[in-house]
C-alpha positions as CSV (number, residue, x, y, z in Angstrom):
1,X,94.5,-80.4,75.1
2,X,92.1,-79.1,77.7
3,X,88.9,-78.8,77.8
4,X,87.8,-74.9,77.6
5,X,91.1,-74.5,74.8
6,X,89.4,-77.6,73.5
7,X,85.7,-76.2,73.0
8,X,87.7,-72.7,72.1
9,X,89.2,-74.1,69.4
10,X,86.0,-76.4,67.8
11,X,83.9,-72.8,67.9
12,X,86.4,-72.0,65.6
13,X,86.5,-74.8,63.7
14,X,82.6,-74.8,63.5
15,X,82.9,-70.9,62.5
16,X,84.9,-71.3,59.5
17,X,82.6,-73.9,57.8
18,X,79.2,-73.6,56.2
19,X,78.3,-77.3,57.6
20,X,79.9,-80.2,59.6
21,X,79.1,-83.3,61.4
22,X,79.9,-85.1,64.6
23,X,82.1,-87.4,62.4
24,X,84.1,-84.7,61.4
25,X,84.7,-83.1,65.0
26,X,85.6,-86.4,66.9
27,X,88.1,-86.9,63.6
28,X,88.9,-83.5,63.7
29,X,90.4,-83.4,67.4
30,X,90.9,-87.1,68.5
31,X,87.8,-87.4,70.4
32,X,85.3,-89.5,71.3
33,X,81.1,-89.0,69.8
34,X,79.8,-88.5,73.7
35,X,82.9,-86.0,74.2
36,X,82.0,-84.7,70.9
37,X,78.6,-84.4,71.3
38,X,79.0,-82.7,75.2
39,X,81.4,-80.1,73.5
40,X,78.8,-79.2,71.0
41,X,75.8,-79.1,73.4
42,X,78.4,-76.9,75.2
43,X,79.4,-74.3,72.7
44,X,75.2,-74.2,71.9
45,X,74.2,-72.6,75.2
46,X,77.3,-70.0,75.0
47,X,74.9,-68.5,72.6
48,X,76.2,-69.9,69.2
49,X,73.3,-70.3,67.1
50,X,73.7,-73.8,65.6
51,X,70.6,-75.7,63.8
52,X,71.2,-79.3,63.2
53,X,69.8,-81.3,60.0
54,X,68.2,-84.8,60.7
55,X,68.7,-87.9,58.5
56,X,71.5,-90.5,57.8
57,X,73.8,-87.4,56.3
58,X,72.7,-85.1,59.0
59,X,75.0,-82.3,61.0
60,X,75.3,-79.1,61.8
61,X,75.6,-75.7,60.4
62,X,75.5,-72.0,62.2
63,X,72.2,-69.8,61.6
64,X,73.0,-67.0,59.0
65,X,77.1,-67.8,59.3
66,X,76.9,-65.8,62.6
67,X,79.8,-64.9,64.1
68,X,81.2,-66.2,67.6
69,X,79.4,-64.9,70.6
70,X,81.0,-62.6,73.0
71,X,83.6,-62.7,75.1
72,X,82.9,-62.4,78.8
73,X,86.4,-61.5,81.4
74,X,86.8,-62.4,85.0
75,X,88.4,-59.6,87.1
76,X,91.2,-61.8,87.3
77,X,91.5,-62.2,83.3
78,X,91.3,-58.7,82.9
79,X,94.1,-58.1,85.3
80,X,96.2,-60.7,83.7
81,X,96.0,-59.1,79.8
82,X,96.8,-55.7,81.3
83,X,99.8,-57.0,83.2
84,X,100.6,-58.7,80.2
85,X,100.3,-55.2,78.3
86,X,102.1,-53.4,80.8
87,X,105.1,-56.2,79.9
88,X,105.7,-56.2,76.9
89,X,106.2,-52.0,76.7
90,X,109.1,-51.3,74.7
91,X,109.9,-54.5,73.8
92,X,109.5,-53.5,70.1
93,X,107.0,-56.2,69.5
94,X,105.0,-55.9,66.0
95,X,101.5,-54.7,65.5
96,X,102.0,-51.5,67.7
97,X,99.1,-49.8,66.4
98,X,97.0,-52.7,66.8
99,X,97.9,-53.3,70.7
100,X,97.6,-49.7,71.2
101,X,93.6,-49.4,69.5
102,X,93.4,-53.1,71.1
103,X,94.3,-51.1,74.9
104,X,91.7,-48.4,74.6
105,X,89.1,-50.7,73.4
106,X,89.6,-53.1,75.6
107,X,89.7,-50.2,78.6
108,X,86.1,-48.8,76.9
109,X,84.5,-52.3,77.9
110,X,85.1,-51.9,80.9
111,X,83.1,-50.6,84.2
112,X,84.5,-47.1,86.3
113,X,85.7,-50.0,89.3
114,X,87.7,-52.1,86.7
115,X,89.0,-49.2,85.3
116,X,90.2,-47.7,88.2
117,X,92.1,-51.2,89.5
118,X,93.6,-51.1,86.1
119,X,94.9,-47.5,86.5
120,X,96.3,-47.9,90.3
121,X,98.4,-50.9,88.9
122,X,99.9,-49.3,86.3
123,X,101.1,-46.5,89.2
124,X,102.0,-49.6,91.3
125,X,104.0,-51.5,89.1
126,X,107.3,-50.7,87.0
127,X,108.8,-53.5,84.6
128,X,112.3,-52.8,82.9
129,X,111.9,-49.9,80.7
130,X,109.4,-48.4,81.8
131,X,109.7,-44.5,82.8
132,X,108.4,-44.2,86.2
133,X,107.4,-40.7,85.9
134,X,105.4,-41.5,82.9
135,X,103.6,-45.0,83.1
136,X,101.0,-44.8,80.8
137,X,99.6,-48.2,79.9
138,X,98.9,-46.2,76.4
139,X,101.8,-45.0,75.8
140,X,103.0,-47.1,73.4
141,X,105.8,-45.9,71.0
142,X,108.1,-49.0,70.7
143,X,108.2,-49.0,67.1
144,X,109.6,-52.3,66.0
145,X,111.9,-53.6,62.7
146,X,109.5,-51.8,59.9
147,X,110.0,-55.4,58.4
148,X,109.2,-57.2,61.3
149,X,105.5,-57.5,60.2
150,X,105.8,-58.1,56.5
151,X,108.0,-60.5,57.7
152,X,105.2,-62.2,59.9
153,X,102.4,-61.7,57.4
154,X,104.8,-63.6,55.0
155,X,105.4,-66.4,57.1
156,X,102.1,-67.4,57.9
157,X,101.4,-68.3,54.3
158,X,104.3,-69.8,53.7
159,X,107.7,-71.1,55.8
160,X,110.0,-71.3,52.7
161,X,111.0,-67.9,52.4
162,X,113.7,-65.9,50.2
163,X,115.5,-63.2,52.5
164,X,117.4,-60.6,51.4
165,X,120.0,-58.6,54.2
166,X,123.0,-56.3,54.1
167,X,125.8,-56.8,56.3
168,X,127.8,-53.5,55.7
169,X,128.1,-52.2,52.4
170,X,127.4,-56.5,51.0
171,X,123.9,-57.5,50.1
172,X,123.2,-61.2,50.3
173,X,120.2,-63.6,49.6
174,X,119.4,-66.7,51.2
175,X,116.3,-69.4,50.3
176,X,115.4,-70.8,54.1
177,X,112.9,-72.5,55.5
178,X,112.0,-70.0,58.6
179,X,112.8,-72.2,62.2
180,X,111.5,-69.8,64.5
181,X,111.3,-66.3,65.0
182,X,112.5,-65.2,68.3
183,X,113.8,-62.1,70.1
184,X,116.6,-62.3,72.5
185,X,119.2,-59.6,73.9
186,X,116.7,-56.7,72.5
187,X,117.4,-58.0,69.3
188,X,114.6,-60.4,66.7
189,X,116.2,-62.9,64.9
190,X,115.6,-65.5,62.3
191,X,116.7,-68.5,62.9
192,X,115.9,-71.1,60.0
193,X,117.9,-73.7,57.7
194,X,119.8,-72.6,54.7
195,X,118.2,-74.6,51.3
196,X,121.3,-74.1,49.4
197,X,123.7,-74.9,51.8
198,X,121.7,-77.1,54.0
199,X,123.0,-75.9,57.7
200,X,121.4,-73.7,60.3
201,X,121.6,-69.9,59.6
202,X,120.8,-67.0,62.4
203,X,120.0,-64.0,61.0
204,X,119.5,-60.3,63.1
205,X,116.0,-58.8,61.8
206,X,117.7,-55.2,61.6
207,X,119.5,-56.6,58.9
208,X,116.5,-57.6,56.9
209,X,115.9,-55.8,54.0
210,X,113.1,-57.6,52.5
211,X,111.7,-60.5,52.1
212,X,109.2,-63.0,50.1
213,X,108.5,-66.5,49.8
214,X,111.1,-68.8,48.0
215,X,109.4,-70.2,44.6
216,X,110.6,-73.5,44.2
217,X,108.9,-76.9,42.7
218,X,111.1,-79.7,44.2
219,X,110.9,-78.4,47.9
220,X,112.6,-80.3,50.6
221,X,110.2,-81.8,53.2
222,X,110.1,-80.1,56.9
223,X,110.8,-83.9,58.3
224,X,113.7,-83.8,55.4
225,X,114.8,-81.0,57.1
226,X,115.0,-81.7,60.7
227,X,116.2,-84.8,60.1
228,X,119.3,-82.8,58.4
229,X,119.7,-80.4,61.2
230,X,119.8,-83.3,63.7
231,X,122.4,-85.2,62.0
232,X,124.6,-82.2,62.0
233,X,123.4,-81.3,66.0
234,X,127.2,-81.1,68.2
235,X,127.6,-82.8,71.0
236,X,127.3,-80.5,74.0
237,X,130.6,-79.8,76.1
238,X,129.1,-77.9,78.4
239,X,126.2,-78.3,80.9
240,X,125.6,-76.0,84.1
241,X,122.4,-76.2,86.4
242,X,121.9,-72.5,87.4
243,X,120.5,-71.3,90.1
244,X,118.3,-68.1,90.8
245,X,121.3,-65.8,91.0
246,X,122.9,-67.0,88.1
247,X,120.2,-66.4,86.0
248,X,119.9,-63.2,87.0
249,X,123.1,-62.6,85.7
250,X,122.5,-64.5,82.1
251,X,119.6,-62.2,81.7
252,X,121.6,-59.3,82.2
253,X,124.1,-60.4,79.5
254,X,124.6,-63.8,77.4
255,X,126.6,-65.2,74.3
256,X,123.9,-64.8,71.5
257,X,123.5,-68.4,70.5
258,X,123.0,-69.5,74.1
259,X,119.7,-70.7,75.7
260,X,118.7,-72.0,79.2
261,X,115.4,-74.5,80.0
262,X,113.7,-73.7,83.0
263,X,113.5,-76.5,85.2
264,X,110.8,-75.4,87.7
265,X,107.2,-73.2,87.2
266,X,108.9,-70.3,88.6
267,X,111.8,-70.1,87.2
268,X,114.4,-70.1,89.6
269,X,116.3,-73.2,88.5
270,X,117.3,-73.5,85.2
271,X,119.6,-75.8,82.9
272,X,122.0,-75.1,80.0
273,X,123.5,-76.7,77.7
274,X,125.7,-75.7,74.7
275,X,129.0,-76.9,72.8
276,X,132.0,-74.5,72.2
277,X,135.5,-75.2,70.7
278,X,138.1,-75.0,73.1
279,X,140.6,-74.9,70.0
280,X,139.7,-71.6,69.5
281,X,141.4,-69.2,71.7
282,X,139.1,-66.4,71.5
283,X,136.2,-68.1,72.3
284,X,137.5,-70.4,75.6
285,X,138.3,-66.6,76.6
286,X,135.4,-65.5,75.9
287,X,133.4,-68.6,78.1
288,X,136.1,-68.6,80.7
289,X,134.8,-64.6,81.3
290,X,131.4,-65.1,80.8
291,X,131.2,-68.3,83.6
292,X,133.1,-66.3,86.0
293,X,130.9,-63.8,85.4
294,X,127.3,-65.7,86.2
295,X,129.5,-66.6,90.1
296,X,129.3,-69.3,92.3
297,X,125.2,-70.1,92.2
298,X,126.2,-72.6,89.2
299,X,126.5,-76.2,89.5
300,X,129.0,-77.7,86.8
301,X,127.7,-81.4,84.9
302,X,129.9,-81.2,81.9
303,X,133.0,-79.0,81.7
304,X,135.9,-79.6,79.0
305,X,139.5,-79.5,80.9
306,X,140.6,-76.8,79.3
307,X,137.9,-74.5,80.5
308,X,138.2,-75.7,84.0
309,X,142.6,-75.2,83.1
310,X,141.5,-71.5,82.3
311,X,139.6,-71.0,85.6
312,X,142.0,-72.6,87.8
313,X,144.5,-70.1,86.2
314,X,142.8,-66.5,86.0
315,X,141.4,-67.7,89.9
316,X,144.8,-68.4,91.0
317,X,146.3,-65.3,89.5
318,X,143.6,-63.4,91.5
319,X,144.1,-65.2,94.5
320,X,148.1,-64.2,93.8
């Protein structure tokens, strides 16, 4: 961990407690008492009002449970967290009300020069989405799943979950314990390991319907559980290095259960890796079209022959 999320996170680990002691910090975060102590004599002249006890028991303990001091942004931070504003527009993200009050605050703070940098970039730049006639940073109406943040509120207490969805006119419940939480193709989905059936399950959001956490007394362990998705993990069949071209064209479209890692900071080289069954007819169709359709700025690790039977055959009928 470094250093300033370090000291971040002890300020908010001293915070949330009426009294602690060097002991607990060092065991707290893995640290040594000098580190321990620096950090401390650190987060004191930030402005946190700490009063330490003397004797064999001694510590520390904040002045009338005040709260953290301010925050103070570089020109550069605040640039960054407006960028980061400007986005995530219409990406249907949750808390919209929240980032929109969160905006105008955050513009109130600041001085008539920052301000005015702030409003010449949103003129300057457009991300995907985004009208260009009307790029208000404020203008946020993305409105996301309206169970998107029950669903997150939920969460937080508690991974083991019961979730309810309807798939046409069939209503189904499932006990999981929630993986992640992810968006992808425009759309948020669950993905998390079925308790009764003991296997992965990927869930849209949209067709959430509610949601609650799963009461149960003999709970299987998370370790339990990732030990049981590992054991059932396929083999991969397929691995392609892409190159910046390529993933330009597996953003634009992609098979929904399909990933890439980015194998360089700015993400112009990427690796995938995923296993399909070439039994199926539909689906080598479906990969056959969807390689061709990524081109030539792909190179191939791991193929199975009858995908590369496939290309050599809709190629040659083109060439033909």
């Amino acid at each position: 961990m470094k250093k300033v999320e370090r000291i971040n996170t002890v300020m908010r680990y001293i915070n949330n407690r009426a009294h602690f002691t060097i002991s607990e910090i060092m065991q707290e975060f893995n640290i040594s008492r000098s580190t321990a102590t620096r950090d401390i004599k650190e987060i004191e002249s930030m402005g946190m009002p700490l009063v330490a006890e003397v004797g064999r028991d001694g510590g520390y303990y904040v002045m009338n449970n005040s709260v953290l001091p301010n925050v103070h942004f570089t020109d550069s931070e605040i640039k960054a967290l407006f960028i980061a504003f400007m986005a995530t527009r219409n990406q249907q993200l949750p808390y919209l009300k929240s980032r929109q009050s969160l905006a105008e605050n955050l513009l109130g703070l600041l001085s008539e020069n920052q301000q005015d940098d702030l409003v010449l970039l949103n003129q300057i730049l457009l991300f995907e989405g985004t009208n260009p006639h009307n790029p208000d940073l404020l203008d946020l109406s993305d409105l996301p799943h309206p169970t998107l943040e029950k669903l997150i509120q939920t969460l937080l207490l508690d991974s083991y979950l019961l979730i309810t969805i309807k798939e046409g006119k069939e209503i189904s419940s499932y006990p999981i314990f929630l993986l992640h939480l992810y968006r992808e193709k425009s759309l948020w989905i669950i993905e998390g390991f079925d308790l009764k059936d003991e296997k992965r399950r990927i869930i849209p959001v949209d067709n959430l319907t509610n949601v609650e956490p799963y009461p149960t007394k003999n709970r299987v362990s998370k370790k339990k559980i990732l030990e049981k998705l590992h054991k059932q993990q396929e083999v991969y069949n397929i691995v392609l290095e892409l190159g910046p071209r390529a993933i330009a064209q597996y953003k634009k479209y992609h098979p929904l259960k399909v990933s890439i890692s980015y194998t360089n900071p700015y993400q112009t080289a990427a690796i995938l890796k995923v296993f399909i069954n070439v039994k199926n007819p539909e689906e080598l169709t479906e990969w056959t079209n969807w390689l061709l359709f990524l081109g030539r700025d792909i190179k191939v690790k791991e193929l199975p022959e009858e995908v590369l039977d496939d290309l050599r055959e809709r190629l040659w009928l083109f060439d033909a």
